[in-house]
N, C-alpha and C positions, 0 to 999 in steps of 0.2 A: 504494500500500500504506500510505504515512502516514498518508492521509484514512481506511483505513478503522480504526487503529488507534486516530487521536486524535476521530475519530467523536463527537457528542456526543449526539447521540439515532438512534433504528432510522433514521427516514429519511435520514439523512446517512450511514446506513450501509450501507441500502441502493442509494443513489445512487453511493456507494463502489462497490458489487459493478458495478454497473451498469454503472460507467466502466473498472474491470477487465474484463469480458466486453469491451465496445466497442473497449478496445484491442489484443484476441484475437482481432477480428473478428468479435465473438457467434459464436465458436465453441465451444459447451458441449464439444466432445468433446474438446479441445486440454487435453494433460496436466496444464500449469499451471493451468487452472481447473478442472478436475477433482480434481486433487491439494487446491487452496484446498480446495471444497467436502467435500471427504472428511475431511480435518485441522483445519484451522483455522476453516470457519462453524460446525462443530459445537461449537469451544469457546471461542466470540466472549464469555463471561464471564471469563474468565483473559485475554483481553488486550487487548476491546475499551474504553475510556475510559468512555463510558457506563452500560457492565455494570458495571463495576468498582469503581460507586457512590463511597464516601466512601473507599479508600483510599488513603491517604497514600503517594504516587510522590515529590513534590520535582523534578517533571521527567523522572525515570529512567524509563523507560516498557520496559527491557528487566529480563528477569527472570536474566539470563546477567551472572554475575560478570566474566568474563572480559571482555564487549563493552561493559562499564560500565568497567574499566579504561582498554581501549584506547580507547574515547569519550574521556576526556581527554589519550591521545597523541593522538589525531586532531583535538582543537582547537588544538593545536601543529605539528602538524605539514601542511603542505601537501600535500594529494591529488597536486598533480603533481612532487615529487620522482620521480628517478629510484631506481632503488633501492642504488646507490651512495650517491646524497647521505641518503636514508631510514637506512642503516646507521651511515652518520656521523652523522647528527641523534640517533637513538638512544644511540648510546653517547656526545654529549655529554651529551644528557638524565642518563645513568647516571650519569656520571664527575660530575655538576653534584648531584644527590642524596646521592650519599655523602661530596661536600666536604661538603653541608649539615650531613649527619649526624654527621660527623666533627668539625665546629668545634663543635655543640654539645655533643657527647661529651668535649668536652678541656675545654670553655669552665670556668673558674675559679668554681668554687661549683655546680657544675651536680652535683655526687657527692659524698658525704662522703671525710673522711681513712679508708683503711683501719684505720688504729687507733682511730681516735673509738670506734666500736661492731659488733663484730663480727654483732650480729644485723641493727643498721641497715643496714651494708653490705650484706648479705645480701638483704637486700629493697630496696635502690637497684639492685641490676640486674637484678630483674622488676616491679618498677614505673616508672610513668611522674613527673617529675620532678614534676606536680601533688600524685599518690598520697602518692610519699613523704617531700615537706614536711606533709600532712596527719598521716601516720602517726607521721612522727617529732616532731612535737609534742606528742601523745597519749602517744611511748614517754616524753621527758623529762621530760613533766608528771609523770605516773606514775612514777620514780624520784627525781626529785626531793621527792615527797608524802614520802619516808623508808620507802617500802613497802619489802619485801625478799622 
């Protein structure tokens, strides 16, 4: 199935289909190539590499949020955990994420003083700590000008 996704012209894509029947035993009638041909050859521009011309993947070749997440627990984590040790790897993962977040949420200069500026605060906790040094250079220029 990866050959026939990362496909890079018809007859590599063809030879794809080919090697799927061959290992169904060329049996057209067999659900799984049946099902292919009814679903998925019919809409080989949505996901085959070839069709799919010049759009920009970066690698991602799935269109599922969810399995592009879990693609980078699965370069973490080992296919053959059991799933005891799967539950604990996971929740160190977790528990190791929100230290991250946590030290940088405390870290000294990372947020203004609530009393500095009440509007600046305000928008330090929905933006991101790029945003709002950008922002709040713009605010201080601008009352520092003597505007009012």
């Amino acid at each position: 199935m990866k050959g026939l996704v990362n496909a890079e012209s018809q007859q590599e894509y063809d030879d794809g289909k080919v090697a799927l029947l061959e290992t169904l035993d060329n049996d057209k009638e067999n659900h799984l190539y049946m099902s292919f041909m009814q679903h998925w050859d019919t809409t080989t521009d949505e996901w085959v590499m070839f069709k799919r011309g010049g759009v920009p993947h970066l690698k991602n070749n799935t269109n599922n949020r969810l399995e592009t997440k879990w693609g980078r627990v699965k370069e973490v984590v080992d296919g053959n955990f059991t799933i005891d040790e799967l539950v604990t790897m996971l929740i160190t993962l977790q528990e190791y994420a929100e230290e991250r977040y946590l030290a940088e949420f405390h870290r000294v200069g990372s947020r203004p003083p609530m009393a500095e500026d009440p509007e600046l605060t305000g928008l330090a906790l929905q933006l991101s700590d790029y945003a709002f040094r950008m922002v709040a250079e713009q605010h201080k220029g601008h009352w520092s000008d003597g505007e009012l």
